[in-house]
N, C-alpha and C positions, 0 to 999 in steps of 0.2 A: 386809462386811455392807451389805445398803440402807437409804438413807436414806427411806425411804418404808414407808409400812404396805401389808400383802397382806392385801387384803376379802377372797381367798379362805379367809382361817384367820380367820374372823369369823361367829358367829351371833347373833340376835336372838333371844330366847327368851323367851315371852308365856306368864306366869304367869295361870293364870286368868282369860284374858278373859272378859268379859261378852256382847259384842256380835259378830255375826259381821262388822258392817259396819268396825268397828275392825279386823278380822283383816284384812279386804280393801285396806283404807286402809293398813294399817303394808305390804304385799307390796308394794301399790305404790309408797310413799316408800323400802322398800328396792330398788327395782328403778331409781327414776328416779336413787339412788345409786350404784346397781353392788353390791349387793349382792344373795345370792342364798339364803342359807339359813335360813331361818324354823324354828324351835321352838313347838309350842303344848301349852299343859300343862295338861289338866282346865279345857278353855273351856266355861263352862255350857251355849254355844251354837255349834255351830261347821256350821250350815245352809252350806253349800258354794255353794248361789244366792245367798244375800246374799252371801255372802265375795266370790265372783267377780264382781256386781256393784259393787261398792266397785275391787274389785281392776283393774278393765278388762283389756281383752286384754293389754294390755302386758306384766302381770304373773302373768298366770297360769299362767306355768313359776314363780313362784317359789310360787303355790298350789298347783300340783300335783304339789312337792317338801316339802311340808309334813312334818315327823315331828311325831309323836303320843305322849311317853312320858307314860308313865302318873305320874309323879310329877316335883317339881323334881326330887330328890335325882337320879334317876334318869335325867335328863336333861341334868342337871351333870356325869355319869362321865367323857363323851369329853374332856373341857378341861380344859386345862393352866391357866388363866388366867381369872377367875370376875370379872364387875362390874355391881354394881346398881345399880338407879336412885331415888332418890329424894327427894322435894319435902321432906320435913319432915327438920330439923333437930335437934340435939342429943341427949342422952343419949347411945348408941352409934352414934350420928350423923355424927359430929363429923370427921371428916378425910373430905372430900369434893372430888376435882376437879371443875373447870370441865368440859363435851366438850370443848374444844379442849384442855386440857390432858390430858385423860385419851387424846383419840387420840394425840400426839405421845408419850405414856409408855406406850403399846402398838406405836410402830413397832417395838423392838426384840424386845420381846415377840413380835410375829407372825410373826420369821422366822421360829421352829420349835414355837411353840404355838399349838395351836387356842383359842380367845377367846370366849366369851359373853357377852352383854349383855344384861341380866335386867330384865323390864319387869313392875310387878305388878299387880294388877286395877284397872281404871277409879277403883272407888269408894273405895277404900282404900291403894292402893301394896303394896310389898312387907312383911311382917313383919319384926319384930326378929329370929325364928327364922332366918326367909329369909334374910335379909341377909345371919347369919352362916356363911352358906355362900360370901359373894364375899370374893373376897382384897382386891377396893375399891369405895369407893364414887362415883360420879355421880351431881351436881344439877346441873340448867339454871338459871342466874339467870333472875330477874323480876323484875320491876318491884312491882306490888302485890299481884298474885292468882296463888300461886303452883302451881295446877292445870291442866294443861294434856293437854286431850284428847289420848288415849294415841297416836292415829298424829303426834299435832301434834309429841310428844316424840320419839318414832321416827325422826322427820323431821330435828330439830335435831342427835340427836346421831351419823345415818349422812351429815347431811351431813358432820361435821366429818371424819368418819371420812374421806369420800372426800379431801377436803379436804389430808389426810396421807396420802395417795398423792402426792398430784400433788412432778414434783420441786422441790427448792430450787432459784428462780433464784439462779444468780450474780452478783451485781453488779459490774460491772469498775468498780476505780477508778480512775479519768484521775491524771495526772500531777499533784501539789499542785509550786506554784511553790517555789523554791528557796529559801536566804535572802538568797542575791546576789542573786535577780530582785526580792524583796520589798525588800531594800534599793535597790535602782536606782529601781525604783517611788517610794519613799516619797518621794526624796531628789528625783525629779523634781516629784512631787507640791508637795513644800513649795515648792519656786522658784515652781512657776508657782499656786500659791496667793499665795505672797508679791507674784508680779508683779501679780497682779488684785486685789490686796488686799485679797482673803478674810480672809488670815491678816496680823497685824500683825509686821513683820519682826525686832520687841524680841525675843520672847517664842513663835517660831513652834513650838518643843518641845511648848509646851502643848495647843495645837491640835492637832497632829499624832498627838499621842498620844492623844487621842478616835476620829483616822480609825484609828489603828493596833487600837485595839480593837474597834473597829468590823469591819472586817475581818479578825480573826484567827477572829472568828466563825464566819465562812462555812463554811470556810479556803479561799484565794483558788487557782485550779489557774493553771496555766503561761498556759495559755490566757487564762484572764481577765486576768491582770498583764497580757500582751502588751497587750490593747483597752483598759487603762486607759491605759497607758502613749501609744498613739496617741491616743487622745483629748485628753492632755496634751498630746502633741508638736502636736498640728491646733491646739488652743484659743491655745499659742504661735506658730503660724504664722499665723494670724487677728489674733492680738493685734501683730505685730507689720507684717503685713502694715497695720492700719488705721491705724498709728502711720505708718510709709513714704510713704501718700496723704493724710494730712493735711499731712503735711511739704509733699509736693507742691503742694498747694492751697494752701497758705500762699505757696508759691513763688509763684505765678499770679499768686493777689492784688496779691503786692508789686510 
């Protein structure tokens, strides 16, 4: 089965719009998502110049695939799988996804069901009647003002849609360092702390055991042990190189 949603088993279906210019606007937010099939259901106004105005060339295949039924009821027959949208909460409200969570729990659903997503009039949303025709519900969070011009929603919830097409990257995970690397590491770590007297040589456990948590965090890969562990071996080769040339100079003097 795919891990991905198919926009093609996906429609928008616009309960009662108001405005033709809204009809125009949601063609176009479904087309700049990849979406193609539009429902419109007893729109007060559905003037086809304004529609297409709003809609620009871009999307006027997806105006001029328009279907027209005469009722929701009647418009919900084809689909398997029914979800409305809307702003207000509570009462028979109440169990409502996010769009990102509501596309990711229609990927599986799209393999063999056709899908609608139910938008309701500008001024009002969809009815409690309405609603109980979708098997679930969709609200867009917001912030304080929770109405949001109908192509503006359209827009939010076929981006996600698109969103759950695209595939899962894999993440490769690199090699995490061993526990004989991490202990080489540590063990080196404490000497040449103790020799620069970081760490006081009575009591080095205690120290150590700060860096130890400290980087269990990360968790450290193969890789990075290697670079700590040169940085240690360098910082010893320095330390003891300056030790060597003073000896010498001391020689001179005398």
């Amino acid at each position: 089965m795919s891990s991905t949603l198919r926009l093609d088993r996906v429609s928008i279906v616009l309960q009662r719009p108001r405005f033709p210019e809204n009809i125009g606007s949601v063609a176009r937010a479904m087309s700049n998502m990849g979406l193609s099939q539009l429902v419109v259901v007893a729109a007060e106004n559905c003037d086809l110049t304004r529609v297409c105005r709003l809609a620009t060339h871009a999307a006027l295949e997806v105006v001029e695939q328009i279907a027209y039924p005469p009722s929701l009821q009647e418009a919900l027959k084809p689909f398997q799988y029914v979800i409305g949208t809307t702003a207000r909460l509570g009462g028979e409200r109440r169990m409502t996804a996010t769009p990102r969570q509501m596309a990711h729990q229609l990927i599986p659903i799209s393999q063999e069901n056709r899908i609608a997503i139910v938008f309701g009039p500008e001024d009002r949303g969809l009815t409690n009647q309405e609603l109980r025709l979708c098997h679930s519900l969709v609200t867009i969070p917001t912030a304080c003002f929770a109405s949001l011009n109908l192509a503006q929603a359209v827009m939010v919830i076929c981006y996600e849609l698109l969103s759950a097409t695209l595939p899962v990257s894999k993440t490769a995970t690199p090699r995490l360092a061993t526990r004989h690397e991490l202990d080489l590491m540590y063990d080196q770590l404490k000497e040449i702390l103790v020799r620069i007297n970081y760490i006081q040589p009575q009591n080095p456990d205690y120290w150590m055991n700060k860096l130890r948590h400290f980087f269990s965090r990360l968790p450290l890969r193969a890789g990075e042990v290697s670079i700590i562990r040169g940085i240690c071996r360098q910082i010893d080769w320095y330390a003891e190189k300056r030790h060597r040339d003073g000896l010498a100079a001391n020689r001179l003097q005398d």
